[in-house]
C-alpha positions in Angstrom: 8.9 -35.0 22.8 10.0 -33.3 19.8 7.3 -32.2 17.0 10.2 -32.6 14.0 8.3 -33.8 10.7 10.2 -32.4 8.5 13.1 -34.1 5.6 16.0 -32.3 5.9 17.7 -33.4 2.6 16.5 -31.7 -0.4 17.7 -30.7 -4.1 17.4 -26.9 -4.4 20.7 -24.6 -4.7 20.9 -22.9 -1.5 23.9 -21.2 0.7 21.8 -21.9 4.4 21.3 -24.6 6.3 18.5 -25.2 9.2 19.4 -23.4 12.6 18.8 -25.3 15.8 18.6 -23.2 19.2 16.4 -22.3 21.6 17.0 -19.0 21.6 16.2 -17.6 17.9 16.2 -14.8 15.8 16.1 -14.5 12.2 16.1 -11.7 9.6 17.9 -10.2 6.6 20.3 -8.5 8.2 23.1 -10.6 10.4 24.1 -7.4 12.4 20.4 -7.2 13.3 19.8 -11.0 14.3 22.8 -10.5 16.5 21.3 -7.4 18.2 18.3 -9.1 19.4 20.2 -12.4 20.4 21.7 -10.1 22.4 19.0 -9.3 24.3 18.1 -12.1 24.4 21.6 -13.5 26.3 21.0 -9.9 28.7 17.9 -11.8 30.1 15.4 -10.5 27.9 12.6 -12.2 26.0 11.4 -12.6 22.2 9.2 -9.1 22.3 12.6 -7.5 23.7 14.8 -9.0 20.8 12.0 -8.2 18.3 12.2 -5.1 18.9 16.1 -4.7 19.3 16.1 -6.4 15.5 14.0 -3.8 14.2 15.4 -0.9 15.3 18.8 -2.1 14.0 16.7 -3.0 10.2 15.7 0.4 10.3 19.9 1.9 9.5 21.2 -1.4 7.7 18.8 -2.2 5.6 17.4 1.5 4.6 16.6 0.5 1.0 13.3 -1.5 2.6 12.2 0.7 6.4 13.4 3.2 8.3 11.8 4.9 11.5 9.1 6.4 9.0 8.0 2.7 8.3 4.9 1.1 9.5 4.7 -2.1 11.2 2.4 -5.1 12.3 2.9 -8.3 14.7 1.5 -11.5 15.7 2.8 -12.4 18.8 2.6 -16.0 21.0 3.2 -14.9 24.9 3.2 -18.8 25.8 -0.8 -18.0 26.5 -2.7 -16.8 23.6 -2.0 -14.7 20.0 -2.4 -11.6 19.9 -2.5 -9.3 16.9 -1.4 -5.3 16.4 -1.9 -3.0 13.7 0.8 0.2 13.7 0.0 1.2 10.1 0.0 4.8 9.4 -3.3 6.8 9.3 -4.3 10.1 7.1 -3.7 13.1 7.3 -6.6 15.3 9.0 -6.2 17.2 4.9 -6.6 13.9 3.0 -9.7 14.2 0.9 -10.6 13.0 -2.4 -11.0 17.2 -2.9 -7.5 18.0 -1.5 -6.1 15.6 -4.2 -8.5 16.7 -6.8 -7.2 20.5 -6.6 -4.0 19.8 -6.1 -3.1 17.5 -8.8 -6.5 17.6 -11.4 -9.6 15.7 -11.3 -8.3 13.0 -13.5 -6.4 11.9 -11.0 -6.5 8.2 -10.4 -4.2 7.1 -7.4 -2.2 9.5 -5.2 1.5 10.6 -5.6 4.2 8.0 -5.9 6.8 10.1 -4.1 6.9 12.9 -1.7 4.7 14.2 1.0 1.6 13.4 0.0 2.6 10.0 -0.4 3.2 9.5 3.2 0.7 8.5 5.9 1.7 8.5 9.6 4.4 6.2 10.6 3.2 3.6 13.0 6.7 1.9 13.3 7.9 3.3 16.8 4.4 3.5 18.4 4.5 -0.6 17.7 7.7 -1.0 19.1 6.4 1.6 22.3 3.3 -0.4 22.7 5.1 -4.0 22.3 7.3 -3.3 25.1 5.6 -1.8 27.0 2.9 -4.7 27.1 5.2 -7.6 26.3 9.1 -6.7 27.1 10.9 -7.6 30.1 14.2 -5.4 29.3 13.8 -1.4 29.5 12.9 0.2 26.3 16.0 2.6 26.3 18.5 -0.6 26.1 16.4 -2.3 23.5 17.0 0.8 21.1 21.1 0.9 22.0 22.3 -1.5 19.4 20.8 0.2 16.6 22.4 3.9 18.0 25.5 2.3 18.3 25.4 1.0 14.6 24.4 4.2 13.5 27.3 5.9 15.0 30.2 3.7 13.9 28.5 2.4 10.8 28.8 -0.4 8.8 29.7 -2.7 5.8 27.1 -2.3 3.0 26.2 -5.4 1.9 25.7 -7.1 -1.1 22.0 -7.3 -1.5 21.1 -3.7 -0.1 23.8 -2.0 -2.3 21.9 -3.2 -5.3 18.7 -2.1 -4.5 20.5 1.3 -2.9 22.1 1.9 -6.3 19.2 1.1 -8.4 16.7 4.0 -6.4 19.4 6.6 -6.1 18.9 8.2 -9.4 15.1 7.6 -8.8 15.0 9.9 -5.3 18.2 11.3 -5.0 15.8 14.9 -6.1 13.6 14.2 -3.5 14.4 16.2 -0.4 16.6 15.1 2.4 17.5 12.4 0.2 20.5 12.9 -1.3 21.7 14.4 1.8 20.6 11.1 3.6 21.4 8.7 1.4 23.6 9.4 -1.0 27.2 9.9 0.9 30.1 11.5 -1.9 27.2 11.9 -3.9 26.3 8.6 -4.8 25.1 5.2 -3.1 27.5 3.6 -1.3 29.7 0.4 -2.8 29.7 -2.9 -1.3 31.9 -3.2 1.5 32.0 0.8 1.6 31.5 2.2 5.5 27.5 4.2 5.9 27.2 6.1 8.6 23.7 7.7 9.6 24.4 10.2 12.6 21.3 11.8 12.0 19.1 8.8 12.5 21.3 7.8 15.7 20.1 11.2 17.2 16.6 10.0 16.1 16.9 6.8 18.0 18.4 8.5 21.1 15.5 10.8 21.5 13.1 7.7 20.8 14.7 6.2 23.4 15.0 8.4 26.1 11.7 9.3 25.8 9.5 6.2 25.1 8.6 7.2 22.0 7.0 10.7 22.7 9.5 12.6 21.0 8.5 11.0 18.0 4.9 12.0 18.1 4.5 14.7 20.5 7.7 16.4 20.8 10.6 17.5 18.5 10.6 14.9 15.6 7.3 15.7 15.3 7.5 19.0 14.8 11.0 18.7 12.6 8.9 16.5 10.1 5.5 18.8 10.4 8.0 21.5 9.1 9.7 19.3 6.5 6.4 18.8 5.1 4.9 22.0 5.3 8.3 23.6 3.3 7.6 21.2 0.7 4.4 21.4 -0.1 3.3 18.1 1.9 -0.6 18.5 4.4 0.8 16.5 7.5 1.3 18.0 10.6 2.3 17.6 14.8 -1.2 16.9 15.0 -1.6 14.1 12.6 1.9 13.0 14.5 0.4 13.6 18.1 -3.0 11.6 17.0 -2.0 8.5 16.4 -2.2 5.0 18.1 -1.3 1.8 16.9 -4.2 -1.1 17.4 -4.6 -4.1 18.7 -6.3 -6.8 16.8 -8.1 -10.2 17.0 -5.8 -12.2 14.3 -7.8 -13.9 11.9 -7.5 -17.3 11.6 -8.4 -20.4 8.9 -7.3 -24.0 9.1 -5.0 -26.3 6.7 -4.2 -29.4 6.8 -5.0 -30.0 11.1 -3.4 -26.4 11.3 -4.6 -23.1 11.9 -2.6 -20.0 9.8 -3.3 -16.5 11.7 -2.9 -13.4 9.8 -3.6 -9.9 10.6 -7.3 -8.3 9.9 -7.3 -5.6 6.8 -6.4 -3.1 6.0 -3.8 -6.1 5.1 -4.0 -8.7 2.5 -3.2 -11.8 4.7 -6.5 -13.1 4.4 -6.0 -13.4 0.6 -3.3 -16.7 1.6 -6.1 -18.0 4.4 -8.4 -17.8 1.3 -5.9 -19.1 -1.6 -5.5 -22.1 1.4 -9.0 -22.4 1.9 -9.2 -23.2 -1.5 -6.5 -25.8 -1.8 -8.5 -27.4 0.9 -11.0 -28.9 -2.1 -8.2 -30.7 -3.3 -6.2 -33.5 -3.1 -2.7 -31.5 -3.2 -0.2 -33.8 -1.2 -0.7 -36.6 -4.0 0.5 -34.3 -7.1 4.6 -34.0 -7.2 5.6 -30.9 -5.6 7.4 -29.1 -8.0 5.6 -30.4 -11.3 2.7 -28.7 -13.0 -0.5 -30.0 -11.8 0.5 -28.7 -8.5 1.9 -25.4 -9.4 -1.0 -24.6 -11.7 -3.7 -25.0 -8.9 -2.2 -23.5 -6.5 -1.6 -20.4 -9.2 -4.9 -20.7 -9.7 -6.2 -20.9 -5.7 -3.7 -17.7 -5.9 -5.7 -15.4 -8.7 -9.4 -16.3 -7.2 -8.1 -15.2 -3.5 -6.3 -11.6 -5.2 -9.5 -11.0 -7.2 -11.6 -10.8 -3.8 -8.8 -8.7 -2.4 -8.6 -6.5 -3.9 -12.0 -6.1 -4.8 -13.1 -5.9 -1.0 -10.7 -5.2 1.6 -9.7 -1.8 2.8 -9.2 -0.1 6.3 -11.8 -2.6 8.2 -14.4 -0.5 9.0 -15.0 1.0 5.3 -15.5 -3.1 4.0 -18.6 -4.2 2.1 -18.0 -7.5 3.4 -16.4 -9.1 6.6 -13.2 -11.1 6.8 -15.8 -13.9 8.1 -17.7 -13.5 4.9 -14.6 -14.2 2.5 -13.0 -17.0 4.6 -16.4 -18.7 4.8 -16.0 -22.7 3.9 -18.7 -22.8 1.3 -17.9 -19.5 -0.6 -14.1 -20.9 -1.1 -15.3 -24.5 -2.1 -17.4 -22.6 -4.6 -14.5 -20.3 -5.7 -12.5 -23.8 -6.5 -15.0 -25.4 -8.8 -14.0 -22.5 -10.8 -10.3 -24.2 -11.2 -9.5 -26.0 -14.7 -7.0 -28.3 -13.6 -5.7 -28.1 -17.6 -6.1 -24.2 -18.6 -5.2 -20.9 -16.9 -7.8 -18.2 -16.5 -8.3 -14.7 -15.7 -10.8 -14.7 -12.7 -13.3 -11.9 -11.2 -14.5 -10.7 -8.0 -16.7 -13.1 -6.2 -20.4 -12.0 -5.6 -21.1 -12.4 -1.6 -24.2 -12.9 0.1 -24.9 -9.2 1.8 -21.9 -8.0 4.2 10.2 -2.7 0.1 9.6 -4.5 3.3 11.6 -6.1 6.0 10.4 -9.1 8.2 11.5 -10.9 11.3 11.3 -13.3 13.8 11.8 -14.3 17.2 11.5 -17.3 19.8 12.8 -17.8 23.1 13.1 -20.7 25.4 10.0 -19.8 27.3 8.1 -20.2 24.2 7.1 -16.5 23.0 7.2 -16.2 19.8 7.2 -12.9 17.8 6.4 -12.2 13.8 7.1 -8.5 13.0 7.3 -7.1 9.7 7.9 -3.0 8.9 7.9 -1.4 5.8 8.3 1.8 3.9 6.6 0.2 0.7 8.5 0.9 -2.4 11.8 0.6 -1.1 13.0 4.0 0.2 9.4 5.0 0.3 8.6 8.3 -0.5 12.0 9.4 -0.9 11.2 12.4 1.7 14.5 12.2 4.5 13.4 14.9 7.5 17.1 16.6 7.7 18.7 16.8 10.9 16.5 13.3 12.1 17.2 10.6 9.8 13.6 9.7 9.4 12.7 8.2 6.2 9.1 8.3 5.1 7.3 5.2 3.7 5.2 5.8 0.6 1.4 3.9 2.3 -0.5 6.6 0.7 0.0 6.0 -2.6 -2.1 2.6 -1.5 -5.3 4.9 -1.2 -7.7 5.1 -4.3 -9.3 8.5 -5.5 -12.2 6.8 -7.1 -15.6 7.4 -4.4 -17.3 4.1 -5.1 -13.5 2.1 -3.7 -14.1 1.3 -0.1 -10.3 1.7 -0.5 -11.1 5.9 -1.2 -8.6 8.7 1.2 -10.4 9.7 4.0 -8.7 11.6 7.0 -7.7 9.1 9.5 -8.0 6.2 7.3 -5.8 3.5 7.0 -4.8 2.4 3.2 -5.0 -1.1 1.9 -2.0 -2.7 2.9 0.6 -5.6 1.7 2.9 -6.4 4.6 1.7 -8.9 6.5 3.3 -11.2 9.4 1.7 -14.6 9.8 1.8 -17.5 12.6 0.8 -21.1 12.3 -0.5 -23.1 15.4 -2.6 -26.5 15.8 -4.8 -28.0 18.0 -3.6 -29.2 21.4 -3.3 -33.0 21.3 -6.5 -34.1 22.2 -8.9 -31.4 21.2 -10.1 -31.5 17.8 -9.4 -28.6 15.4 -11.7 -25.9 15.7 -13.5 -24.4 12.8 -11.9 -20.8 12.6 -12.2 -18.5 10.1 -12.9 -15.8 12.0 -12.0 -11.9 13.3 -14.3 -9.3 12.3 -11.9 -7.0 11.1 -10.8 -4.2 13.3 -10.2 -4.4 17.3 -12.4 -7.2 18.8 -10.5 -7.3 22.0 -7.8 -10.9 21.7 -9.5 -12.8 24.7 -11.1 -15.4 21.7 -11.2 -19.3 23.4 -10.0 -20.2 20.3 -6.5 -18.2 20.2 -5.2 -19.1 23.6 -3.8 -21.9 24.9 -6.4 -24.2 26.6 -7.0 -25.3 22.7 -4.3 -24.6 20.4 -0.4 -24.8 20.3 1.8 -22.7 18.6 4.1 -24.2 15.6 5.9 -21.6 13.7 5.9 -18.0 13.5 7.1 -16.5 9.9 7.0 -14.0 7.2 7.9 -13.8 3.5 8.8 -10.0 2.4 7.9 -8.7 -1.2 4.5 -6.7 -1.8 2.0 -8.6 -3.5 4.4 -11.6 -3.1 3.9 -12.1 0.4 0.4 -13.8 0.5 1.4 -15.8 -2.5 4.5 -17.0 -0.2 3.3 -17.7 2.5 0.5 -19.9 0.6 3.5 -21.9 -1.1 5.7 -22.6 1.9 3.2 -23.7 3.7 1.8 -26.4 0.9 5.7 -27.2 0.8 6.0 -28.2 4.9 2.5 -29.2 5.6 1.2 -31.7 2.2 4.7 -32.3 1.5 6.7 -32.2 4.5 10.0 -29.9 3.6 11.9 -28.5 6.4 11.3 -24.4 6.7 14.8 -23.9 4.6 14.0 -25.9 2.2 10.6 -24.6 1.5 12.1 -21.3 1.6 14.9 -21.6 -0.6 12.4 -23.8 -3.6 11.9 -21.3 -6.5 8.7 -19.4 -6.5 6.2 -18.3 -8.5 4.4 -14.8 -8.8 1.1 -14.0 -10.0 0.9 -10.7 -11.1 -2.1 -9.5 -13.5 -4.9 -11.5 -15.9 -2.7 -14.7 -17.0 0.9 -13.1 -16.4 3.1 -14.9 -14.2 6.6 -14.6 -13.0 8.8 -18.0 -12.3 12.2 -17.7 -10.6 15.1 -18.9 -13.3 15.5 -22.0 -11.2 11.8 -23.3 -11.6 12.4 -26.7 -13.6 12.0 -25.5 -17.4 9.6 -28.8 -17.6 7.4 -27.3 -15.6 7.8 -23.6 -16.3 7.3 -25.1 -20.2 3.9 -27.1 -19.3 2.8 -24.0 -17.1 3.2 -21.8 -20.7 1.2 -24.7 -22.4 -1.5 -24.4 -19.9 -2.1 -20.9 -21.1 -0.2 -19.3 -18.7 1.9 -16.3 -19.5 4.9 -17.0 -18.2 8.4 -14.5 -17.7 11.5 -16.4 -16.3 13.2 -14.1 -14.1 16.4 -13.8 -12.7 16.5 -11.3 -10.3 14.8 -13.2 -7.2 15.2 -10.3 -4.7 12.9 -8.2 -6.5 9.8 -10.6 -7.5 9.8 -13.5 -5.0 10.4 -12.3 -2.3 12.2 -13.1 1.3 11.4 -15.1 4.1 12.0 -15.8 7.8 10.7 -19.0 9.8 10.7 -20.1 13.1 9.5 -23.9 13.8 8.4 -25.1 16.8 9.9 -28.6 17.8 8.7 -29.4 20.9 9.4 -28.3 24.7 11.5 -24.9 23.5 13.5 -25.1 26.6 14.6 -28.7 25.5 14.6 -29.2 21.7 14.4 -26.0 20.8 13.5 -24.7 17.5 14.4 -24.7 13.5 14.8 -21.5 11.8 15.2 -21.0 8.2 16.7 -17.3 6.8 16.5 -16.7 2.9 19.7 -16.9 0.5 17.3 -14.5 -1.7 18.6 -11.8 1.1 22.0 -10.6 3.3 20.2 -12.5 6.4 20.9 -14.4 9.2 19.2 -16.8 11.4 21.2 -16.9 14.9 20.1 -18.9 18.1 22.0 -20.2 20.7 
């Protein structure tokens, strides 16, 4: 029987409407949702047409990942969740020393740009270990949609040739990148043909080799020499080293559901915590998009970010556990710090001792995949390996230089994160939700009673792309379907908020100036921003409705990016 709570009539501005299929993908790119419906119509499943999409995000959407990106997933295989990490380690030369004599001890943070911004992509190893676990369609064919594209090229779009023209006079002195990116000299105009050769010879040797050549064999060494000619530490070795990881998701209930993120070294559990809370409150009787419900969840919002990034870091350097910070008690003590009538700029909480892109994928056998992959700051570090097309993500520049941050550079360490896929489920009728709040960080095997399916269902798998945006999101969608019921489009296209610092907030232009006026009054310090691609944020959802090989799903794609949600 179909699970379908939602309202599908709503008042907010939007160009989508809910997609119905039970065969879905969804992402901001519609040449890449096609690519993995495709696989999905050659007979293979959601992991297979996950993957397809990504490789295809990685040449048509360049301003946000490329095959230097990193990468997580949740995934539902009809049994159980399971969880992998493929964020980039350091380099074996990363040291708070190597910084230090390289760029002065007053150094704060590492490099913005360039080599030693750059840890070791985990993007392709994901994709490597997803299929190879998960896929039902050989990895060589899952990779042939984004080759082709690369080849031929393609239509720049509207979206991406704003953000492409907005970085090119930022990295177009970075090297590789001009020769990359910048075809004629310049970015390309919308509508205007890219082709990336360089990247479809890239792909090719991905694909024909499972990977290897990435790590082990020529790209490898072509970037290990790119770096070393220009000053950057990495080498084959760092390349050659690394493995992606699998990981218990953590999990926290809401409202008779159960969100799952991924364990830090991401920031997921800050929207478990921001939800746990919410929990304290009454929120489904306070009108939606009016103050008193905006302000508290704001609020819920800036406790969560001060434990954050106070405490997590690569999960084997934390002070404290993920348990620790999702624990019941500690958040119903955070929210008694809440004034329901005045803003405030909240600290860490004391504890008892211990440029993204996103997608999604179900198919009528009910797996259901959330993948996200990143190179952080749009382009990343700017660094373009010539000859390979691979684009490096800037993830080091997430690593802190002071020795007391459990966030401090350390060879093989993994840097605080923001990209973050997320999955809801709920208990199976009958059994009573479970108390989860658990996942001790890193590893910790994915065989947990309480993630497969003798107890719990899945109901959506989704993602909302936008650094420190994404927690913040995901927290605000979710109030929007589960207190109040919106269908996933509609919860995705309502204007957002974004906390930023101390009392500063950003609000989307189409916030109602009522409320965005009674938010200011509240103390709040509030900027009305127009440009919603670059501080709110893009999301992807796929709902559950019942039996997926009879009714299907609903999948939501933002207006916020060029996307598509496709199904048939």
């Amino acid at each position: 029987m179909s699970q379908n709570p939602f309202n599908y009539s709503h008042g907010y501005t939007s160009q989508r409407l809910p997609v119905f299929g039970r065969n879905v993908v969804s992402t901001s790119h519609p040449l890449a949702a096609q690519a993995g419906l495709r696989m999905l119509q050659n007979g293979g499943n959601a992991v297979d047409a996950a993957i397809a999409t990504a490789a295809v995000m990685t040449i048509v959407e360049p301003v946000s990942n490329g095959l230097g990106s990193d990468a997580f997933c949740i995934l539902w295989d009809g049994q159980q969740l399971h969880g992998l990490n493929a964020s980039g380690c350091a380099p074996t030369a990363w040291t708070p020393d190597y910084f230090e004599r390289k760029y002065g001890a007053d150094a704060k943070s590492l490099p913005l740009r360039g080599w030693d911004s750059a840890t070791v992509p985990g993007a392709v190893a994901g994709w490597v270990a997803l299929s190879e676990r998960f896929g039902k369609l050989p990895f060589a064919d899952l990779l042939q949609g984004a080759i082709e594209i690369a080849e031929r090229g393609y239509c720049v779009p509207v979206v991406v040739q704003q953000k492409w023209s907005a970085a090119a006079p930022i990295l177009c002195d970075l090297p590789g990148f001009a020769q990359a990116f910048l075809p004629h000299g310049r970015a390309p105009n919308v509508g205007e043909l890219f082709q990336f050769a360089a990247a479809a010879k890239s792909l090719r040797l991905i694909a024909e080799s499972k990977g290897a050549a990435f790590y082990q064999g020529e790209i490898a060494a072509a970037a290990a020499a790119h770096a070393r000619d220009n000053g950057g530490a990495m080498t084959a070795a760092d390349f050659a080293a690394y493995r992606p990881e699998w990981v218990t998701p953590l999990s926290k209930n809401y409202r008779g559901h159960t969100l799952h993120e991924i364990p830090p070294n991401g920031q997921g559990i800050a929207a478990q915590m921001a939800l746990g809370i919410l929990q304290n409150f009454d929120v489904a009787s306070l009108p939606l998009d009016g103050v008193d419900s905006q302000h508290l969840q704001i609020e819920a919002m800036k406790l969560a970010f001060a434990d954050v990034y106070r405490y997590v870091s690569d999960g084997a350097t934390m002070e404290v556990t993920p348990a620790q910070m999702l624990d019941d008690d500690y958040l119903a003590s955070r929210a008694k710090l809440i004034d329901l009538k005045r803003a405030q700029n909240f600290g860490a909480g004391n504890f008892v001792k211990g440029g993204t892109i996103y997608l999604t994928a179900a198919d009528e056998s009910g797996m259901m995949v959330s993948f996200i992959q990143s190179n952080y700051m749009g382009f990343g570090s700017g660094i373009v390996v010539p000859g390979y097309g691979l684009s490096m993500q800037n993830r080091g520049h997430g690593f802190s230089l002071n020795p007391n941050s459990p966030n401090v550079v350390a060879p093989g360490k993994r840097p605080f994160h923001t990209i973050i896929p997320a999955f809801l489920t709920k208990p199976k009728a009958g059994v009573s939700t479970p108390s989860l709040s658990t996942g001790e960080g890193r590893g910790g095997g994915e065989n947990s009673a309480n993630l497969n399916t003798h107890h719990i269902e899945p109901v959506m798998s989704f993602g909302i792309m936008g650094g420190n945006m994404q927690p913040q999101a995901h927290m605000q969608t979710l109030v929007r379907m589960l207190d109040h019921g919106q269908n996933p489009q509609a919860a995705c296209d309502a204007p957002r908020w974004r906390f930023n610092a101390g009392l500063e907030i950003n609000v989307e232009a189409a916030m109602n100036p009522v409320t965005s006026q009674a938010l200011k009054d509240r103390g709040h310090q509030v900027d009305v921003i127009q440009d919603t691609y670059q501080d709110f944020g893009a999301g992807q959802f796929i709902w559950r409705l019942g039996d997926p090989a009879v009714e299907g799903y609903v999948a939501a794609s933002d207006s916020r990016r060029d996307g598509q949600a496709a199904a048939f």
